[in-house]
mmCIF entry with sequence, helices, sheets and N, C-alpha, C, O atoms, coordinates in Angstrom:
data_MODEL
# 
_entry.id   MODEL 
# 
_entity.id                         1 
_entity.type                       polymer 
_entity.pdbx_number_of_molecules   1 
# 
_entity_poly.entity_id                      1 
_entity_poly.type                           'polypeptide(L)' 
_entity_poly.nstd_linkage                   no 
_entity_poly.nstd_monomer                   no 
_entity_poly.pdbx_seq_one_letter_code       
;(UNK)(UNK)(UNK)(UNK)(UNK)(UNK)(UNK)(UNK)(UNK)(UNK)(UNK)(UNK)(UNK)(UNK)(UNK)(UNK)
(UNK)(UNK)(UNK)(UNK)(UNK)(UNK)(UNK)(UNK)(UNK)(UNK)(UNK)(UNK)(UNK)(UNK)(UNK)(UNK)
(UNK)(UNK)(UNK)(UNK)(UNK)(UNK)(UNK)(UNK)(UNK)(UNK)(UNK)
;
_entity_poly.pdbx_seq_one_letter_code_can   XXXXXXXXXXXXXXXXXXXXXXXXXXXXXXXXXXXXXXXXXXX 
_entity_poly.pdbx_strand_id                 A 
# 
loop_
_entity_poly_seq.entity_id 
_entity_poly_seq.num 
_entity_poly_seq.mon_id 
_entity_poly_seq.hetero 
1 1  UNK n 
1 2  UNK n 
1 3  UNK n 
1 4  UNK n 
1 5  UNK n 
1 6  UNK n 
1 7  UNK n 
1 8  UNK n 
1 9  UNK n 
1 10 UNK n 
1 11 UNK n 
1 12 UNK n 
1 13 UNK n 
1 14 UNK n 
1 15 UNK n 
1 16 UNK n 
1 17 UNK n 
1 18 UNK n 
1 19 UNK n 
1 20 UNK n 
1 21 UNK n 
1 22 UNK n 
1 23 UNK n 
1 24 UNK n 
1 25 UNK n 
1 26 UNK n 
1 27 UNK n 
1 28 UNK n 
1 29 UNK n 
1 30 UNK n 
1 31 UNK n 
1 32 UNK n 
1 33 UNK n 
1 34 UNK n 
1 35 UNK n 
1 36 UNK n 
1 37 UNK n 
1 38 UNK n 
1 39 UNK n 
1 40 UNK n 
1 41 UNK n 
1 42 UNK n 
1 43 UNK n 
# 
_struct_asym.id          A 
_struct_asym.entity_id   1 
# 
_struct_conf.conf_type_id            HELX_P 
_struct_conf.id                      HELX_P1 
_struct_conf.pdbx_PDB_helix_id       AA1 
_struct_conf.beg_label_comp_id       UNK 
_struct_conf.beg_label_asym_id       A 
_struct_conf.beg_label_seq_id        34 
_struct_conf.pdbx_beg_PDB_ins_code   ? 
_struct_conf.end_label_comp_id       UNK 
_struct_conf.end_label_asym_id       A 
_struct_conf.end_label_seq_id        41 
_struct_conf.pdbx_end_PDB_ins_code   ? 
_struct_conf.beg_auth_comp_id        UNK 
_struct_conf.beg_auth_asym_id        A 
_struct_conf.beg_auth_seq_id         34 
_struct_conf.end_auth_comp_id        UNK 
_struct_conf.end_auth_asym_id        A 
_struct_conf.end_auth_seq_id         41 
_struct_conf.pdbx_PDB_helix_class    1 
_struct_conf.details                 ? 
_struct_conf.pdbx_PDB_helix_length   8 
# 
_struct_conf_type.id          HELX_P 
_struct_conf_type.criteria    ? 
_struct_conf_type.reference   ? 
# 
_struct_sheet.id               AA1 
_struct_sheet.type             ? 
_struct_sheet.number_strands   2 
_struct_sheet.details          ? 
# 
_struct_sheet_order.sheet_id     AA1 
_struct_sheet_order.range_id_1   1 
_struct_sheet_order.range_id_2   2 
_struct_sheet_order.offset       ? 
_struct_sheet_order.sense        anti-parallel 
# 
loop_
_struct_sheet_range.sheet_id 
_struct_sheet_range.id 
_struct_sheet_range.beg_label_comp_id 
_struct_sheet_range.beg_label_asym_id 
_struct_sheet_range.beg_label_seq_id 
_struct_sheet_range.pdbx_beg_PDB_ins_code 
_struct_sheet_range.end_label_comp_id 
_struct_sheet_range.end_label_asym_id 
_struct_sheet_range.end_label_seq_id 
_struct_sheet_range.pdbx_end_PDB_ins_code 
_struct_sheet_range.beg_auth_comp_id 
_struct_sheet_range.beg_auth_asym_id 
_struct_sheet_range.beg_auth_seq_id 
_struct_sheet_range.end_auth_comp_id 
_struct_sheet_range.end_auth_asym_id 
_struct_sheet_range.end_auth_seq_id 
AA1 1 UNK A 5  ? UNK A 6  ? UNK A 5  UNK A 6  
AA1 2 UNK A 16 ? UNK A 17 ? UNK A 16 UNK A 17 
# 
loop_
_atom_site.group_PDB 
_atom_site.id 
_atom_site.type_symbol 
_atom_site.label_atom_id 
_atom_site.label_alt_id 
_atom_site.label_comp_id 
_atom_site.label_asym_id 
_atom_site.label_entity_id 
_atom_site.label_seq_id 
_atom_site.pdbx_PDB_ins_code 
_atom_site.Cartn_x 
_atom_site.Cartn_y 
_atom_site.Cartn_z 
_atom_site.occupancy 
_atom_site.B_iso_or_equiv 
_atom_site.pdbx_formal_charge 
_atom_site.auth_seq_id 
_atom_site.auth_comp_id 
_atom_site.auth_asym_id 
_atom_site.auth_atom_id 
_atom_site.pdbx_PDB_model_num 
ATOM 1   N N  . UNK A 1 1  ? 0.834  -1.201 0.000  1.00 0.00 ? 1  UNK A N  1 
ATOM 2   C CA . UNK A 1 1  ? 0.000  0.000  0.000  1.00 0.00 ? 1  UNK A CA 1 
ATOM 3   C C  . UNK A 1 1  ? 0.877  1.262  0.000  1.00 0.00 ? 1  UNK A C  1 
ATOM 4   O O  . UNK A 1 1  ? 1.858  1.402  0.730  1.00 0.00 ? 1  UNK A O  1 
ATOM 5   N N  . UNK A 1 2  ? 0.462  2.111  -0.831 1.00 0.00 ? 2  UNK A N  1 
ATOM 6   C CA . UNK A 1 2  ? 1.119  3.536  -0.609 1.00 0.00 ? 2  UNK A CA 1 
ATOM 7   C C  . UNK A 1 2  ? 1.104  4.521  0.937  1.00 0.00 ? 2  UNK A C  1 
ATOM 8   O O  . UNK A 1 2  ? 0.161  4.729  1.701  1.00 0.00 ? 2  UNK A O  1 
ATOM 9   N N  . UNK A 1 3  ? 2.401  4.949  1.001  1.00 0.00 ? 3  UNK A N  1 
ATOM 10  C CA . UNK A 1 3  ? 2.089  5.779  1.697  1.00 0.00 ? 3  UNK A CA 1 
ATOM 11  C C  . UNK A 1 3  ? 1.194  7.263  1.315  1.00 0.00 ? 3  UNK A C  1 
ATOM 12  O O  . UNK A 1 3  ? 1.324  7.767  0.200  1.00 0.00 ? 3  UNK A O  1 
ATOM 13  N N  . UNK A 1 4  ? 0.562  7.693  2.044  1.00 0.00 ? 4  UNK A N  1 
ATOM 14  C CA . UNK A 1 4  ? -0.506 8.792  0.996  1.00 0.00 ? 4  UNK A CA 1 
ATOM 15  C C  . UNK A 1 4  ? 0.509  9.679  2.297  1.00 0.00 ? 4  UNK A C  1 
ATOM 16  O O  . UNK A 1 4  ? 0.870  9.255  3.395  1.00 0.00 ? 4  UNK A O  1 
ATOM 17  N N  . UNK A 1 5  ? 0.784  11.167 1.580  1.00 0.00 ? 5  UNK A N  1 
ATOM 18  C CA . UNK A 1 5  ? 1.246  12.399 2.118  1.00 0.00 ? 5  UNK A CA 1 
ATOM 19  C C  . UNK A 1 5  ? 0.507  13.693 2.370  1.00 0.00 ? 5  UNK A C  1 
ATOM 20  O O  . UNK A 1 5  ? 0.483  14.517 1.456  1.00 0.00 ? 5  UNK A O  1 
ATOM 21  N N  . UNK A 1 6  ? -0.007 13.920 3.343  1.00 0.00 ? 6  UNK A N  1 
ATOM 22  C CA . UNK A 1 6  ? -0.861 14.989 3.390  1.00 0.00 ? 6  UNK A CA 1 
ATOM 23  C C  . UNK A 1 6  ? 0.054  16.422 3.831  1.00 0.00 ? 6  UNK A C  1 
ATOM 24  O O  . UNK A 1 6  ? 1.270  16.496 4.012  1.00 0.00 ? 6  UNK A O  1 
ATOM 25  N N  . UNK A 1 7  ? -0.700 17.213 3.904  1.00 0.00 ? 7  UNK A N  1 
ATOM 26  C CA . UNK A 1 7  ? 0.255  18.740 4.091  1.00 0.00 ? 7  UNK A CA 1 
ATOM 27  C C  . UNK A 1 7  ? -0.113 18.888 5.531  1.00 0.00 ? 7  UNK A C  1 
ATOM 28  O O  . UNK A 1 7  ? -1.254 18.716 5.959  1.00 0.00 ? 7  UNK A O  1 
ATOM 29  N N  . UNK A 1 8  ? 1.220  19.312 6.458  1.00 0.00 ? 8  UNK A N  1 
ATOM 30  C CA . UNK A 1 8  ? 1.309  19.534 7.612  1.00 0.00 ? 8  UNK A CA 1 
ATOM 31  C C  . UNK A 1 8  ? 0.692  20.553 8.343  1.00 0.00 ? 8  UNK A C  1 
ATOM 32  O O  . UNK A 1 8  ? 0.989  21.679 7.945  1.00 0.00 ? 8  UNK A O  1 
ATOM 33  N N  . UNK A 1 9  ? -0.258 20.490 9.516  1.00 0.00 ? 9  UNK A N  1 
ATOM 34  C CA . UNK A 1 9  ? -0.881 21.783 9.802  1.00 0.00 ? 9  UNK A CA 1 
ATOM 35  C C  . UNK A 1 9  ? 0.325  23.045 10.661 1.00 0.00 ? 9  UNK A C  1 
ATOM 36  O O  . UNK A 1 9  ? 0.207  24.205 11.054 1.00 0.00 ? 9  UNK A O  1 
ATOM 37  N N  . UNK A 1 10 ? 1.414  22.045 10.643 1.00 0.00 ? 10 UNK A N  1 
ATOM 38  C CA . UNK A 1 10 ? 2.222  23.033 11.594 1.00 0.00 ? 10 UNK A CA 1 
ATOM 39  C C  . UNK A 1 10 ? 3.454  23.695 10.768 1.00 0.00 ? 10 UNK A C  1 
ATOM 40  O O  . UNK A 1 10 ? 3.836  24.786 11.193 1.00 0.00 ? 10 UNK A O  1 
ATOM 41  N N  . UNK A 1 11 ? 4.197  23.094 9.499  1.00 0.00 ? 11 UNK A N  1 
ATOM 42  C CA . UNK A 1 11 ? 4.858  24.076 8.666  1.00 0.00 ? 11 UNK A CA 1 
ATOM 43  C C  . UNK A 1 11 ? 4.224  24.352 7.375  1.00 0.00 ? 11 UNK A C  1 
ATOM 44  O O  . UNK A 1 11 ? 4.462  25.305 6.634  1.00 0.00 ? 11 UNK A O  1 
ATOM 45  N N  . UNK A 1 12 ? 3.504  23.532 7.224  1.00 0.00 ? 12 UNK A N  1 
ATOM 46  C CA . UNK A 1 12 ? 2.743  23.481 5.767  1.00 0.00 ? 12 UNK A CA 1 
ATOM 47  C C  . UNK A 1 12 ? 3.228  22.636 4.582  1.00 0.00 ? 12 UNK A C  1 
ATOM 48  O O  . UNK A 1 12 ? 2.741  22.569 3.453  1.00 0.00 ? 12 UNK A O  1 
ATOM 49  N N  . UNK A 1 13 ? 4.354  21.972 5.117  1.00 0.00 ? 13 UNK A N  1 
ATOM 50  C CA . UNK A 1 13 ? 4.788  21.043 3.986  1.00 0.00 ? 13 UNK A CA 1 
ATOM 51  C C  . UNK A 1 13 ? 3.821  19.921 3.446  1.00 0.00 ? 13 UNK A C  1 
ATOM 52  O O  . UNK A 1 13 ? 2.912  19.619 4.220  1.00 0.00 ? 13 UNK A O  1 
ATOM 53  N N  . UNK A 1 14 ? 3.879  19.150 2.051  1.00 0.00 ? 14 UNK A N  1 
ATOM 54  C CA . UNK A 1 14 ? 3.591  18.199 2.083  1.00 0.00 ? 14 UNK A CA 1 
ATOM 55  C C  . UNK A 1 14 ? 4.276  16.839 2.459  1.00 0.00 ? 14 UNK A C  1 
ATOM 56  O O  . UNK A 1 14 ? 4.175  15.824 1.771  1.00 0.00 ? 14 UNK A O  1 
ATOM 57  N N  . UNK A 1 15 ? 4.964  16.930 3.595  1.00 0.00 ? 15 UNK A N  1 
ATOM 58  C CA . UNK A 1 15 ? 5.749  15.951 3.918  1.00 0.00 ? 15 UNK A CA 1 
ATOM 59  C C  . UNK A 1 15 ? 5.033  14.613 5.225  1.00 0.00 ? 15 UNK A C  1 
ATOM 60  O O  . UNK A 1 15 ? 5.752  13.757 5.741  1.00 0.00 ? 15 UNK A O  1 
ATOM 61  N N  . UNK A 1 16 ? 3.247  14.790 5.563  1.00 0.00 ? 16 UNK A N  1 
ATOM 62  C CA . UNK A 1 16 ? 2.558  14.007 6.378  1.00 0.00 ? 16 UNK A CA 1 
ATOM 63  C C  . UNK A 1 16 ? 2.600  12.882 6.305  1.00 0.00 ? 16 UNK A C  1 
ATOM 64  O O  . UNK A 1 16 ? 1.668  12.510 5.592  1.00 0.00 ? 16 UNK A O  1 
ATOM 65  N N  . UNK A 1 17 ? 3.270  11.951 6.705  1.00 0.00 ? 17 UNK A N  1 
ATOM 66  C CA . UNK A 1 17 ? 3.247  10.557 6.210  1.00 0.00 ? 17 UNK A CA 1 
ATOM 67  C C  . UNK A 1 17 ? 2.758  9.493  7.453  1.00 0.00 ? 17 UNK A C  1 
ATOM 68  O O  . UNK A 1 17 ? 3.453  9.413  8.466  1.00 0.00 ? 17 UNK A O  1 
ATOM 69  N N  . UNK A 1 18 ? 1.779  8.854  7.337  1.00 0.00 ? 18 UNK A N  1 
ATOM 70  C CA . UNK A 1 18 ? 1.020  8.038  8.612  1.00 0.00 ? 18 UNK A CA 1 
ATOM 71  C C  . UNK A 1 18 ? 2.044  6.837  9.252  1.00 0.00 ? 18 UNK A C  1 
ATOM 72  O O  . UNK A 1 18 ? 1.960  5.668  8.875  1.00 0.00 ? 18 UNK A O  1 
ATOM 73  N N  . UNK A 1 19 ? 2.809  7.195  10.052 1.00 0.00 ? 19 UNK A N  1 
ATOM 74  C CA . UNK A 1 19 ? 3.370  6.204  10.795 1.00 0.00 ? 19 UNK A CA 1 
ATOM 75  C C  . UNK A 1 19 ? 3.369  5.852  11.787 1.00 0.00 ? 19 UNK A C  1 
ATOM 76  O O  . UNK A 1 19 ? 3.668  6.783  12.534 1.00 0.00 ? 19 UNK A O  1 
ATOM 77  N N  . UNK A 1 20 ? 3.070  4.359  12.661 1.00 0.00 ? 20 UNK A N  1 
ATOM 78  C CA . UNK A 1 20 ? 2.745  3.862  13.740 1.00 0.00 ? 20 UNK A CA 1 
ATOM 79  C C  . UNK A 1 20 ? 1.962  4.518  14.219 1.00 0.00 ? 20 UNK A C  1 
ATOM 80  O O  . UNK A 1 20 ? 2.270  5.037  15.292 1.00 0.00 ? 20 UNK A O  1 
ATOM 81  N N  . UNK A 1 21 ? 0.589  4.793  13.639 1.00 0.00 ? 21 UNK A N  1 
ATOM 82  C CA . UNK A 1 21 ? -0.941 4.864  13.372 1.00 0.00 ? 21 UNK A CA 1 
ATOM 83  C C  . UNK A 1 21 ? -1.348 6.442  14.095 1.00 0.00 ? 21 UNK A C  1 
ATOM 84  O O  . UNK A 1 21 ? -2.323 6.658  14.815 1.00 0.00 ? 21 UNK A O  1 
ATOM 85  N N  . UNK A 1 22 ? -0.486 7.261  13.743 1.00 0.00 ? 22 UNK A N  1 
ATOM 86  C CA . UNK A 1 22 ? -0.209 8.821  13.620 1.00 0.00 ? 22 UNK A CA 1 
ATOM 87  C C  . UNK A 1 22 ? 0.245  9.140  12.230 1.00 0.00 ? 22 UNK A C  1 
ATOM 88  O O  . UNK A 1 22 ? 0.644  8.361  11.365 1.00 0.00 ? 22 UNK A O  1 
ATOM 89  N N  . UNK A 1 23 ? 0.095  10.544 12.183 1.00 0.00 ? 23 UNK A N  1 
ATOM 90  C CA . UNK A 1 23 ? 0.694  11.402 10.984 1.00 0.00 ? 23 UNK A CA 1 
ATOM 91  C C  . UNK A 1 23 ? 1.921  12.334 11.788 1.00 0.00 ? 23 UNK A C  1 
ATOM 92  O O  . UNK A 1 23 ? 1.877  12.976 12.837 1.00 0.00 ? 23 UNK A O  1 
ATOM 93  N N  . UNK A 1 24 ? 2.910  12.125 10.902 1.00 0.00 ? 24 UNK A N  1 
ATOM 94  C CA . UNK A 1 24 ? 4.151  12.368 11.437 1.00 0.00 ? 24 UNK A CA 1 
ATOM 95  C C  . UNK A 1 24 ? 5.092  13.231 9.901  1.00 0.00 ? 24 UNK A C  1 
ATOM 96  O O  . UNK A 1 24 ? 5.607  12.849 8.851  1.00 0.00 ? 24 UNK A O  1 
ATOM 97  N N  . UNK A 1 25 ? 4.932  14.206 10.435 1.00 0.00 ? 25 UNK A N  1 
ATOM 98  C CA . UNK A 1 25 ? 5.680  15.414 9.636  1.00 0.00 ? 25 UNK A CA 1 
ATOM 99  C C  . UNK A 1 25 ? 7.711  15.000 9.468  1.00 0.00 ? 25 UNK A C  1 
ATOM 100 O O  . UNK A 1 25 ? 8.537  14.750 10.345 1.00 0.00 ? 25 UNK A O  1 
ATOM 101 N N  . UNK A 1 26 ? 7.825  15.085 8.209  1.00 0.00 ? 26 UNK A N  1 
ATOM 102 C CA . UNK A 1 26 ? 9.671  14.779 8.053  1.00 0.00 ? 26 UNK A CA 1 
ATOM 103 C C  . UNK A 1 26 ? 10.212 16.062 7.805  1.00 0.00 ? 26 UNK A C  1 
ATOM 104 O O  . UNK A 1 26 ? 11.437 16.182 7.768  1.00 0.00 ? 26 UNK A O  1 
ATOM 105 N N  . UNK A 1 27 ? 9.303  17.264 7.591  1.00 0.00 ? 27 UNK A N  1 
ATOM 106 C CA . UNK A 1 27 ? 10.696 18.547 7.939  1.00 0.00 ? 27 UNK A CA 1 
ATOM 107 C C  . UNK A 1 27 ? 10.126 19.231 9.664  1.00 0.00 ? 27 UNK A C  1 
ATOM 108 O O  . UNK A 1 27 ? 10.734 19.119 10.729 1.00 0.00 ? 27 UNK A O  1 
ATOM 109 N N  . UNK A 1 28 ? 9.365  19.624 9.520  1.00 0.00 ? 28 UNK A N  1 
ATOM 110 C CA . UNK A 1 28 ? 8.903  19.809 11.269 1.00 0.00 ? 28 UNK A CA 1 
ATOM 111 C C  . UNK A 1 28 ? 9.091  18.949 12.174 1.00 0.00 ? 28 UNK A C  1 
ATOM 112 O O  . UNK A 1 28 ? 9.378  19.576 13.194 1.00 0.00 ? 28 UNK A O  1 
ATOM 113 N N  . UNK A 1 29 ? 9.088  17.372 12.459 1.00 0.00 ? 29 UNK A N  1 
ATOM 114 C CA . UNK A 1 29 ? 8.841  16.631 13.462 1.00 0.00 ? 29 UNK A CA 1 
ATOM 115 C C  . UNK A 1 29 ? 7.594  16.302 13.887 1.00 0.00 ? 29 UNK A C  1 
ATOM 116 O O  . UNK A 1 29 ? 7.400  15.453 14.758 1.00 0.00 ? 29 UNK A O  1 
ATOM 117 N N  . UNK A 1 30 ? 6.539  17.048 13.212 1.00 0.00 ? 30 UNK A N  1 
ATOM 118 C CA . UNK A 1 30 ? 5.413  17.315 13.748 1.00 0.00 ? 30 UNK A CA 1 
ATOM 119 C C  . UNK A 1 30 ? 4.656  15.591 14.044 1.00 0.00 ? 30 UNK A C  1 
ATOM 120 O O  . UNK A 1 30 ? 4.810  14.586 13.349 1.00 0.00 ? 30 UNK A O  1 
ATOM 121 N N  . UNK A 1 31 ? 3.971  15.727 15.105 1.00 0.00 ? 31 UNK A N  1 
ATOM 122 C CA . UNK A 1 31 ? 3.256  14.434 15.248 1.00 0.00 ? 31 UNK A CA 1 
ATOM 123 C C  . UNK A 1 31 ? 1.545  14.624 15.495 1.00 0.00 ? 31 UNK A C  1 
ATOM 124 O O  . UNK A 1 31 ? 1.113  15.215 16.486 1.00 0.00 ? 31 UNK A O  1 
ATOM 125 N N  . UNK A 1 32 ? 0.848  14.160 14.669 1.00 0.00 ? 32 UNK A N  1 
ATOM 126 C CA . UNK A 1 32 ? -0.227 14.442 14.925 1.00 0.00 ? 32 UNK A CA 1 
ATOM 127 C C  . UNK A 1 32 ? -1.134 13.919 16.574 1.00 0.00 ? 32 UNK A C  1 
ATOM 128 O O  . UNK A 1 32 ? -2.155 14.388 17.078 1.00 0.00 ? 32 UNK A O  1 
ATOM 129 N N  . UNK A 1 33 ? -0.192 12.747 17.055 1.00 0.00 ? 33 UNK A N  1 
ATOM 130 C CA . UNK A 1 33 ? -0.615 12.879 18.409 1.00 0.00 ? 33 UNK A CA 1 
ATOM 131 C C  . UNK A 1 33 ? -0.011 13.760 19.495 1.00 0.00 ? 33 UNK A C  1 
ATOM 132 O O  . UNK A 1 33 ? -0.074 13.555 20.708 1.00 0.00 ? 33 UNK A O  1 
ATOM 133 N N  . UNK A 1 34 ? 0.479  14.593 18.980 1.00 0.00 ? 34 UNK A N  1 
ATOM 134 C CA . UNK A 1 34 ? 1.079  15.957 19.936 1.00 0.00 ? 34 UNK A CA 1 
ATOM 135 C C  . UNK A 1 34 ? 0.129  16.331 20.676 1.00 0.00 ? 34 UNK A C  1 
ATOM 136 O O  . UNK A 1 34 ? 0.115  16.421 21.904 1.00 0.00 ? 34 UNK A O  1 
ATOM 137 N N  . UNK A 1 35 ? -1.209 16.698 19.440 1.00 0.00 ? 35 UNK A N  1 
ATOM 138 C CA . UNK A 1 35 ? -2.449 17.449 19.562 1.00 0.00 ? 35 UNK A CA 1 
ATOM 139 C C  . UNK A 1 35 ? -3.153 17.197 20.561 1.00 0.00 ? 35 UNK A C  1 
ATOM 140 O O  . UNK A 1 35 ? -3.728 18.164 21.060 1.00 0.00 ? 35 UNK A O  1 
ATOM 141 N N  . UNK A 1 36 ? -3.376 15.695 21.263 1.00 0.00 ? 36 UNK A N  1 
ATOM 142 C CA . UNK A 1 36 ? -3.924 15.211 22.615 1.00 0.00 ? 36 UNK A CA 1 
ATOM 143 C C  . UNK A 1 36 ? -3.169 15.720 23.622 1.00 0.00 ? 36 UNK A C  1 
ATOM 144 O O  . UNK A 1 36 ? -3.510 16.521 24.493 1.00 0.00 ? 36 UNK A O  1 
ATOM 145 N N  . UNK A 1 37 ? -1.660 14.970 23.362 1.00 0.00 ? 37 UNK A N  1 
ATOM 146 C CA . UNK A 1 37 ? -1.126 15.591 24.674 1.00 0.00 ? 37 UNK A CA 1 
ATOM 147 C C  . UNK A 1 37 ? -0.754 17.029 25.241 1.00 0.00 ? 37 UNK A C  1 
ATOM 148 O O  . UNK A 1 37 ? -0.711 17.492 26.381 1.00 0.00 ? 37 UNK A O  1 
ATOM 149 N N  . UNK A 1 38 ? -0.548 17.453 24.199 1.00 0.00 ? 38 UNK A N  1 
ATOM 150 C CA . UNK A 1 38 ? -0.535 18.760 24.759 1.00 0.00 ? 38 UNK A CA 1 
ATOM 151 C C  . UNK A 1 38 ? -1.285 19.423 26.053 1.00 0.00 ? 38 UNK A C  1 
ATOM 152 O O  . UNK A 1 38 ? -0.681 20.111 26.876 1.00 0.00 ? 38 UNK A O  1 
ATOM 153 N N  . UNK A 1 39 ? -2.539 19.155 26.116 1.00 0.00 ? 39 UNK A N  1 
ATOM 154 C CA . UNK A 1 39 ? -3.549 19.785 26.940 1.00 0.00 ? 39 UNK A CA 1 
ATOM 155 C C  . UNK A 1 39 ? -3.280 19.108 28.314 1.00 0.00 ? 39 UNK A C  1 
ATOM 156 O O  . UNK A 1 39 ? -3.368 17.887 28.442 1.00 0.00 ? 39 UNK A O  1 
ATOM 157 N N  . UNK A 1 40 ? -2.977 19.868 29.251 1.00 0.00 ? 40 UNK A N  1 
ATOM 158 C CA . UNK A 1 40 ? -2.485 19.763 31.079 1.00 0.00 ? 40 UNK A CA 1 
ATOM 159 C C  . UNK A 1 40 ? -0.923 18.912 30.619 1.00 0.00 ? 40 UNK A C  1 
ATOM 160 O O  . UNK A 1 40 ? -0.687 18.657 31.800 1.00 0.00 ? 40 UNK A O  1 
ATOM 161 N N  . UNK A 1 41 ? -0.058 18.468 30.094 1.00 0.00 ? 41 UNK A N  1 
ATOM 162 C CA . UNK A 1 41 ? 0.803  17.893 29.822 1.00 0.00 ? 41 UNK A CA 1 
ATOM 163 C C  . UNK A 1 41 ? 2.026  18.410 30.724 1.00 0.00 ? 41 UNK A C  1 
ATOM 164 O O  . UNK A 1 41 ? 2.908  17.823 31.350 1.00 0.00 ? 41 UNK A O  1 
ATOM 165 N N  . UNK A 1 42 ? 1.535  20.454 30.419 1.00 0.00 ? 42 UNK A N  1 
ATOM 166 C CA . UNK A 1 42 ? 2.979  21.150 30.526 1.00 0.00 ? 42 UNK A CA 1 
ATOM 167 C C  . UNK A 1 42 ? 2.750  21.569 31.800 1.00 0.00 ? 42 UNK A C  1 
ATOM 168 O O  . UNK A 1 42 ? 3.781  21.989 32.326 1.00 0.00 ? 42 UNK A O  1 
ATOM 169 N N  . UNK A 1 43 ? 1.453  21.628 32.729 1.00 0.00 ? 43 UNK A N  1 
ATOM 170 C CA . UNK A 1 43 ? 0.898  21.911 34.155 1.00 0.00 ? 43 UNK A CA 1 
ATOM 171 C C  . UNK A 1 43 ? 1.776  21.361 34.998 1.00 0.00 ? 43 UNK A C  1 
ATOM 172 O O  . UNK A 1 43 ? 1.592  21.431 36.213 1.00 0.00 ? 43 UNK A O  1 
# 
């Protein structure tokens, strides 16, 4: 199966690629399960 690449909400690249069942950005780092933890994480 292809990897499908979506565009990152945090630099804007199209570099989103779904790995170990997240979307995970290759020029930002970005992880789409950031987005949960974030909230009380940094409290």
């Amino acid at each position: 199966m292809e990897s499908e690449k979506k565009k990152c909400p945090n630099c804007g690249n199209f570099s989103l690629e779904f790995i170990l069942e997240e979307w995970v950005c290759h020029e930002c780092e970005y992880h789409s399960s950031d987005e949960e933890k974030v909230e009380g994480s940094f409290r």
